[in-house]
C-alpha positions in Angstrom: -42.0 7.2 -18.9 -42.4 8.1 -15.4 -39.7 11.5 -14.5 -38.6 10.3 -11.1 -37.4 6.7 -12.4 -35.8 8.7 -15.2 -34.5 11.6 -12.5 -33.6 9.2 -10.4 -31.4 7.3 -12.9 -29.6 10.8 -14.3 -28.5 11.3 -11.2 -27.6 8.1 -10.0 -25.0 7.8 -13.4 -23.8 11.5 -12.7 -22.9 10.3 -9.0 -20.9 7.2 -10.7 -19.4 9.5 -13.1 -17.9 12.0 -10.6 -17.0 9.0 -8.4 -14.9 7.6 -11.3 -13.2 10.8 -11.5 -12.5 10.8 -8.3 -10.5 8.0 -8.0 -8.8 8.3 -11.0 -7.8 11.9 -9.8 -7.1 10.3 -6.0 -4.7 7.7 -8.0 -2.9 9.6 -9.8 -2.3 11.7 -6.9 -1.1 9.2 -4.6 1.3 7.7 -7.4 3.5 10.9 -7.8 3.3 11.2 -4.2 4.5 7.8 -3.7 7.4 8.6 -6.4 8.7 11.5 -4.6 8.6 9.8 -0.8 11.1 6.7 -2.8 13.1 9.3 -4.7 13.4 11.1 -1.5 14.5 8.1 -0.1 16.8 7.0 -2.5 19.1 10.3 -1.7 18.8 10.3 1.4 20.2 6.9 1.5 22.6 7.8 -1.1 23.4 10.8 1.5 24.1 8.4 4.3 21.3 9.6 6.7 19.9 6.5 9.1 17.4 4.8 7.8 15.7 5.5 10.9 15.4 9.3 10.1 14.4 8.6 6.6 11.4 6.9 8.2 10.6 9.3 9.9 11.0 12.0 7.1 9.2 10.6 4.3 6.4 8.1 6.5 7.8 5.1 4.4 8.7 2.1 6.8 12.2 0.9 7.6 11.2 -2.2 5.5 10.0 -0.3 2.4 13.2 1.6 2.6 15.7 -1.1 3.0 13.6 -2.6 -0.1 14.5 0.4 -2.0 18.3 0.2 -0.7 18.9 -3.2 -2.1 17.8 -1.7 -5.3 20.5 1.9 -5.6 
């Protein structure tokens, strides 16, 4: 058994490993961040602030949020 192949292959499955993590962790962060910008949205809306603004506020587009109007 040569030790670099071997080496080589530990740390090549550690790398995958960690990557895995990583995006896991990365999804799961972006999810509840997407939750809060349309929950955001959906009282601001309810609040009567422009569309516009609520744009600007939470980085949605004016197209995702009149999506999410059509849905209150």
């Amino acid at each position: 058994m040569n030790f670099d192949k071997d080496g080589e292959l530990t740390r090549k499955l550690i790398r995958q490993s960690f990557y895995e993590e990583g995006f896991e962790e990365g999804f799961k962060i972006g999810y509840e961040k997407g939750k809060r910008k349309i929950s955001m949205a959906k009282n601001l809306l309810i609040s009567g602030i422009p569309i516009s603004i609520i744009s600007s506020v939470t980085g949605l587009s004016e197209k995702e949020i009149n999506d999410i109007k059509l849905n209150i």
